[in-house]
N, C-alpha and C positions, 0 to 999 in steps of 0.2 A: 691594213698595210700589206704590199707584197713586196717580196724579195728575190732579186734572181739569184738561185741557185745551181748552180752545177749536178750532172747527175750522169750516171752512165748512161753509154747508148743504150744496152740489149733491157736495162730498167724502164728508159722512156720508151721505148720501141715495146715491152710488158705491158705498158699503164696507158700506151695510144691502142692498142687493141680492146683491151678488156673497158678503157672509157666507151671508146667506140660501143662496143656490146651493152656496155649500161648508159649508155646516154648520158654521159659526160662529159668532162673536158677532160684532156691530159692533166692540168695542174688540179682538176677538183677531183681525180682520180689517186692523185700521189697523196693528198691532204687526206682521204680516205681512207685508203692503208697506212698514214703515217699515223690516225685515229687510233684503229686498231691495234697497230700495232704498241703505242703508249697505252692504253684498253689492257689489253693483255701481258704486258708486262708487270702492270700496275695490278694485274689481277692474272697470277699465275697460276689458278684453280680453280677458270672460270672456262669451259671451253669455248674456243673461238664461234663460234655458231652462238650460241648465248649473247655475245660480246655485240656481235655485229645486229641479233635480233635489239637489243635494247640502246645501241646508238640509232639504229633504223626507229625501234617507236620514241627516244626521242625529238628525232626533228617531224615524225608523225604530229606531238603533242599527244598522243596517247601514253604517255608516260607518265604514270600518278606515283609515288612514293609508298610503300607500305609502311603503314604503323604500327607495331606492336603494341598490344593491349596485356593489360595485365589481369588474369583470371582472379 
């Protein structure tokens, strides 16, 4: 489902450059950092570098769970 959204200029004018750069869209650019940014919020002791490697191997599918065993 999408939704139009309002947003400032010098934000979309941010998020058409850097899509640009990574081979984006502008709206899959915003959904992106809006990732991250709920990411890191939701994990304020994670740093952003961290954050953004294990959203990335998620849509990789290289993303397995770690299980703890018990010695």
């Amino acid at each position: 489902m999408s939704i139009a959204i309002r947003i400032d200029d010098e934000l979309y004018a941010a998020a058409k450059r850097t899509a640009e750069a990574e081979c984006r869209t502008v709206p899959l650019q915003v959904v992106y950092w809006a990732k991250i940014g709920k990411a890191a919020l939701d994990n304020p002791d994670l740093p952003i570098e961290l954050i953004r490697d294990i959203l990335a191997a998620k849509k990789q599918g290289a993303f397995e769970p770690f299980e703890f065993t018990e010695e």
